[in-house]
RODO-2510 file (C-alpha; in nm, 4 decimals, decimal comma):
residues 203
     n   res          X          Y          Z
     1     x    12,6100     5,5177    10,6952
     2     x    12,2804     5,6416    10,8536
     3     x    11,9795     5,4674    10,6829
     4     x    11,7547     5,7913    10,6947
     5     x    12,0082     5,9898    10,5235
     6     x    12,0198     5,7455    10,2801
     7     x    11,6722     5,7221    10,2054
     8     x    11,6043     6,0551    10,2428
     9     x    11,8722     6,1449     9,9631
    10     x    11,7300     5,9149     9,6914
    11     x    11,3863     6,0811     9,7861
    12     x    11,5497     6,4432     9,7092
    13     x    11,7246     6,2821     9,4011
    14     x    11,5070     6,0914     9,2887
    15     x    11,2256     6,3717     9,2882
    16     x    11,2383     6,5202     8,9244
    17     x    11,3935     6,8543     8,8697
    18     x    11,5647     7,0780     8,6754
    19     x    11,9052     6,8449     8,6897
    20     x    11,6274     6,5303     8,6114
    21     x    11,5256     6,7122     8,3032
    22     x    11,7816     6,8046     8,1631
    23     x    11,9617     6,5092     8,1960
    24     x    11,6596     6,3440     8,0614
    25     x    11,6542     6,6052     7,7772
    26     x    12,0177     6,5485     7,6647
    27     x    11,9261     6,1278     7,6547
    28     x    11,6194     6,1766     7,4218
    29     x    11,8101     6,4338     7,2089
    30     x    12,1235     6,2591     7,1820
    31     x    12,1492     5,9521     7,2944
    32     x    12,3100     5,7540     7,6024
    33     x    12,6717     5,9158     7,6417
    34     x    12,4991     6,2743     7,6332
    35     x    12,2646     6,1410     7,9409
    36     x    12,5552     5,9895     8,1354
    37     x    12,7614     6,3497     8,0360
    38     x    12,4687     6,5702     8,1505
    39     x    12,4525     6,3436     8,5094
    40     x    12,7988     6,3916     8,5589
    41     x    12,7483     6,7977     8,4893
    42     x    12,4337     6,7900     8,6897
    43     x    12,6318     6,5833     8,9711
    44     x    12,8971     6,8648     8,9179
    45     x    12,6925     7,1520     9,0106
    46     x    12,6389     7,0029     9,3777
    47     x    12,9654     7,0864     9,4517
    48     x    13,0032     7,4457     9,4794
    49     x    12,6384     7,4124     9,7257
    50     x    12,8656     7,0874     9,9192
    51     x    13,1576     7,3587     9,9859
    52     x    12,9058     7,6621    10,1056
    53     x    12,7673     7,3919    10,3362
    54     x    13,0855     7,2780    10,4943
    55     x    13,2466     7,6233    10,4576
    56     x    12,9561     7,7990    10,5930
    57     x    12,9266     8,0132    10,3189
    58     x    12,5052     7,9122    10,3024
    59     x    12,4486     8,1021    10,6403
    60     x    12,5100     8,3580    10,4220
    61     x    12,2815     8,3191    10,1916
    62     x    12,0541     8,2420    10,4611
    63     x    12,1089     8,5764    10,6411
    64     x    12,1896     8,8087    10,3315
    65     x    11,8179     8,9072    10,1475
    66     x    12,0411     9,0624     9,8775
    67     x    12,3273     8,7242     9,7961
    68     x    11,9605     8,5145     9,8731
    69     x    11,7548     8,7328     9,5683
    70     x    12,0443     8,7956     9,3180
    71     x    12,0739     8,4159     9,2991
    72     x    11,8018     8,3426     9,2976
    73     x    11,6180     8,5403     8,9956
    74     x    11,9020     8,4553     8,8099
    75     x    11,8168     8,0642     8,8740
    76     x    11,4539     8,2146     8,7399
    77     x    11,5749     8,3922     8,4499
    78     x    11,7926     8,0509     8,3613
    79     x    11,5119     7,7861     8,4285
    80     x    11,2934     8,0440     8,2165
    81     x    11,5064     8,0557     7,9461
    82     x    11,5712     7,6716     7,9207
    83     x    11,1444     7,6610     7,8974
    84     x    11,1826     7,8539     7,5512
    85     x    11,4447     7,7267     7,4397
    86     x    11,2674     7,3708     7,5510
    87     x    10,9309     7,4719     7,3624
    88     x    11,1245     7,5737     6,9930
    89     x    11,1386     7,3132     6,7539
    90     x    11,4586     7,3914     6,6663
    91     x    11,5809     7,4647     7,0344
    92     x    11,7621     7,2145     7,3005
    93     x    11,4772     6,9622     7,2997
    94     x    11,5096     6,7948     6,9258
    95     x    11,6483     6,4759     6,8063
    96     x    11,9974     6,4813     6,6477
    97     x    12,0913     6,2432     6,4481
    98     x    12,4583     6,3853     6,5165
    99     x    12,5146     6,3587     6,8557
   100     x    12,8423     6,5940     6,8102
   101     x    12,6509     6,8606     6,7372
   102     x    12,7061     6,9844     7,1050
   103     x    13,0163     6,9713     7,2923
   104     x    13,0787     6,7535     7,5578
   105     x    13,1468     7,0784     7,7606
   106     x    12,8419     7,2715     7,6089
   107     x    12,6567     6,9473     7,7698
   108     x    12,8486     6,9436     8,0860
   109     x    12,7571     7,3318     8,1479
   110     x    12,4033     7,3262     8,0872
   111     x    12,3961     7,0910     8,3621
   112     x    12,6229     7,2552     8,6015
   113     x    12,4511     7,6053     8,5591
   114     x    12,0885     7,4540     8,6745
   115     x    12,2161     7,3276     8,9652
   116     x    12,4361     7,6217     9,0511
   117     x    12,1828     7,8219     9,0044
   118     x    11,9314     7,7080     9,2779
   119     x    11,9771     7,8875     9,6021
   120     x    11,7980     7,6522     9,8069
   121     x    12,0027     7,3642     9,7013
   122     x    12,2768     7,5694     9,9342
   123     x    12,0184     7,6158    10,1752
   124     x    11,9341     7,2395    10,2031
   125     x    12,3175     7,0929    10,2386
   126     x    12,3282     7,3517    10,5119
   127     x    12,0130     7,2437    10,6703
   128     x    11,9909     6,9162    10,5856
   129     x    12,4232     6,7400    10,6618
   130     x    12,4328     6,9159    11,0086
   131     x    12,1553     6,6714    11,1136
   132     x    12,3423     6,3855    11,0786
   133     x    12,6906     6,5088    11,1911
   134     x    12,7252     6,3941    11,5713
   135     x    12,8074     6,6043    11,7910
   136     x    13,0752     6,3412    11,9419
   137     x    13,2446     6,3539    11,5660
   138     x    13,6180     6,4588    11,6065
   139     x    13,6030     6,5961    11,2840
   140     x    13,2473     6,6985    11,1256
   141     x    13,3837     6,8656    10,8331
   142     x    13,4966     6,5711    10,7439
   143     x    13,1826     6,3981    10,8194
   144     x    13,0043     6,6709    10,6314
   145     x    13,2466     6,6054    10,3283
   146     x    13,1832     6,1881    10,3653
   147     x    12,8022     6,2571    10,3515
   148     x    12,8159     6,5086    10,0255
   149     x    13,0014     6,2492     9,8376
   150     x    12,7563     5,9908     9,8873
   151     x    12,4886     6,2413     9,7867
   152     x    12,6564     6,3362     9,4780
   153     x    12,7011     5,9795     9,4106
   154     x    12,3395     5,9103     9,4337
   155     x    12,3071     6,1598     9,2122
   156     x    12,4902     6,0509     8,9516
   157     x    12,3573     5,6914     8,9810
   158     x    11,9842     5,7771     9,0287
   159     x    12,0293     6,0789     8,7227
   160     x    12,2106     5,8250     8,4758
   161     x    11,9051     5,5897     8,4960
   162     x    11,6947     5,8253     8,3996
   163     x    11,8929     5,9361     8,0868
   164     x    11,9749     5,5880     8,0174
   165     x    11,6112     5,5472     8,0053
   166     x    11,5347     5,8129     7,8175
   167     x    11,8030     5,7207     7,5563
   168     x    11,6419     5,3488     7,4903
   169     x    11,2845     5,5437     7,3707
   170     x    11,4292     5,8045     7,2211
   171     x    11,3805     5,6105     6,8712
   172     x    11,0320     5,6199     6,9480
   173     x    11,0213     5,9452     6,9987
   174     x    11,2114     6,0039     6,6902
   175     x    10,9289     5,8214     6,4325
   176     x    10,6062     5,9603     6,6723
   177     x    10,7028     6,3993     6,5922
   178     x    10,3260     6,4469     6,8169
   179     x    10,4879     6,2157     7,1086
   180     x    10,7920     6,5067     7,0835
   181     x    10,5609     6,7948     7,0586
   182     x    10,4047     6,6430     7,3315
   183     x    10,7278     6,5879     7,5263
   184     x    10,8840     6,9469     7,4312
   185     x    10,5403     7,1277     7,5558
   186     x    10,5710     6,9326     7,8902
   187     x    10,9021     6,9860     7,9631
   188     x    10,9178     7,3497     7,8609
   189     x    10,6027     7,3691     8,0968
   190     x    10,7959     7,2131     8,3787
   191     x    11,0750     7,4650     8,3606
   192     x    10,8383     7,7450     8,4325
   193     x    10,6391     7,5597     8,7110
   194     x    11,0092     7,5101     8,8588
   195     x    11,0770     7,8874     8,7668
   196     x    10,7420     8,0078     8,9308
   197     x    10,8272     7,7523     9,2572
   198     x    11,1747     7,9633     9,2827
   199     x    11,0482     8,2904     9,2406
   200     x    10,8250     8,2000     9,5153
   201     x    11,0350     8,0498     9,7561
   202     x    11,1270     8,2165    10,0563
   203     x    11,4232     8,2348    10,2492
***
């Protein structure tokens, strides 16, 4: 396995997110299976941007200003709506003593849908996997498929320590309510930085 793409991925991972937060979210909310269930979701929703890359379905994206914007906004219109519901006391960012108050699924699809919903995550697989696909490979898409499973590994590993983490403090949080306002007014303000960076990006 090639060293830069290793390093590299954890970089692009490990760089905090909308998958980061809400995986970081669910562990402070409800506790350590939630974080490892929202990684998995958030690991989930690299898979329909793994099969435009090796299907070539991102050049179209790439080429279509239509596909590229409809996606797009609606990644904006998601990320803003998961700031307000964020920034509500009563919204996704409160601690539950119940931790079955959401479904595993309800969990799962949060995570999914802000990945999914991030047009230049496409973009990047089909930028980014090419690069380190030989040209002397006797099967690339296979290659391509090897190096999207280690990614999505990575992701899962490098996500579940942060909701892990977030999961041992979240009894802190719990007794300290101005460490949560604190927390709910950051991360709702991080979803609409990441909203404002989308809207902004370019093809």
């Amino acid at each position: 396995m090639n060293l830069e793409f290793l390093l590299t991925s954890l970089l692009i991972v490990a760089s905090p997110g909308t998958g980061v937060l809400v995986t970081l979210t669910a562990g402070l909310t409800r506790g350590r299976r939630a974080a490892l269930i929202a990684a998995f979701g958030g690991t989930l929703g690299t898979i329909p941007h793994m099969i435009a890359a090796i299907t070539g379905l991102a050049a179209i994206l790439h080429t279509s200003a239509l596909a590229f914007e409809i996606i797009r906004y609606a990644g904006v219109a998601y990320l803003l709506y998961m700031a307000w519901t964020t920034f509500k006391e009563n919204g996704v960012l409160r601690i539950e003593e119940d931790q079955t108050s959401q479904s595993d699924l309800e969990v799962i699809r949060s995570a999914i849908l802000v990945n999914i919903l991030n047009p230049k995550l496409s973009i990047f697989f089909f930028a980014f996997l090419p690069q380190f696909v030989g040209t002397n490979i006797a099967n690339p898409v296979l290659r391509m498929l090897e190096l999207s499973l280690v990614f999505m590994a990575m992701t899962f590993v490098v996500f579940s320590i942060y909701g892990v983490f977030a999961a041992a403090v979240r009894h802190h949080v719990m007794s300290r309510p101005s460490v949560l306002t604190a927390l709910r007014r950051t991360f709702a303000a991080a979803f609409v930085g990441l909203g404002v960076k989308l809207a902004l990006t370019e093809r």
